[in-house]
N, C-alpha and C positions, 0 to 999 in steps of 0.2 A: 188800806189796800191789801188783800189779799195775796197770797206769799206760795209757791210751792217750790219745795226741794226737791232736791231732783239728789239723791244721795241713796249708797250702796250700806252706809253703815250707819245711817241717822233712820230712830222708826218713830221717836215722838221730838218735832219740833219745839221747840222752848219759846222760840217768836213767838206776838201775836197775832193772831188771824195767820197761821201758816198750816198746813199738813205736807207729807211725804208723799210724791207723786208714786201710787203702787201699781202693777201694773209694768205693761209695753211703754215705754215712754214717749213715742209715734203716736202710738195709737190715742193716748192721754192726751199730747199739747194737739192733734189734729181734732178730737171733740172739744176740747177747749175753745181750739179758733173759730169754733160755729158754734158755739154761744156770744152772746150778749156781752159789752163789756169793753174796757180799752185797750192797748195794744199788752203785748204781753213785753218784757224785758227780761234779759239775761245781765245778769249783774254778775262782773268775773271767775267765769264758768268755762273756760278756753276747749274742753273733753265736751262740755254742756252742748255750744258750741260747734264742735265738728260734729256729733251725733246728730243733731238738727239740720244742720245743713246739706249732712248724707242723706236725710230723709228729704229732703227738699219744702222746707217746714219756714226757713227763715226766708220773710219777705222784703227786709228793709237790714240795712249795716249803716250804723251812726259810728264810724272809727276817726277817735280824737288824734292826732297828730302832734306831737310835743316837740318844741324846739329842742330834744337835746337825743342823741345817739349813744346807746349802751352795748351796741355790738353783743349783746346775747339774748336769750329768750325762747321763748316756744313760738311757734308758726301760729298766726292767728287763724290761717287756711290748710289743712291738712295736704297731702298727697291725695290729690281725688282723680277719680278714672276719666271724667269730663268737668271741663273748664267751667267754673259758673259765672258768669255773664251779667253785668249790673250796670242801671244806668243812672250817672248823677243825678241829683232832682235836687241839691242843696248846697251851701256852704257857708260856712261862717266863720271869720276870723276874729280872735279877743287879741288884748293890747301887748298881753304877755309873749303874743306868736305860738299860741295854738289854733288850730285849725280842724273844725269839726268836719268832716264831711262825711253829707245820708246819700244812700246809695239805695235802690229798689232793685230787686232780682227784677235782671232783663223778662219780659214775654218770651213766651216759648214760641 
């Protein structure tokens, strides 16, 4: 599977099959999504994350659920100027009591 970093201070990835997204990072994962190919994933990237989301780039949110509360952390959803709007489309619970749920950006 093919890999891209999305980094400020990495210029040759040690993975393999990866490279450094160079470039507007918008303008990169938006030719991306109009190629060929499977969904794209953010693997914990929470800055990765709001950047994409301000661009209006993320179509789907798989946010796992853990039975347990740590009362600290960073906001998965930044301070954005207008609300973004998602409509369930899944769920699944495992035995441990976590609970996955996918969520689609509402239509505009």
């Amino acid at each position: 599977m093919p890999k891209l970093v999305a980094s400020r201070t990495i210029s040759e990835p040690h993975w393999n099959n990866s490279r450094v997204i160079q470039g507007n990072l918008a303008s990169e994962i938006t030719s991306l999504k109009q190629q060929d190919g499977g969904p794209i994933l953010i693997a914990g990237s929470r800055r990765l994350s709001h950047a994409l989301a301000g661009a209006k780039l993320i179509d789907e949110y798989r946010l796992m659920v853990m039975p347990l509360a740590l009362g600290v952390g960073g906001r998965l959803f930044p301070d954005a100027e207008q609300k973004i709007e998602m409509d369930l489309v899944e769920t699944q619970t495992f035995p441990m009591g976590v609970a996955v749920l996918t969520y689609h950006r509402a239509a505009a």
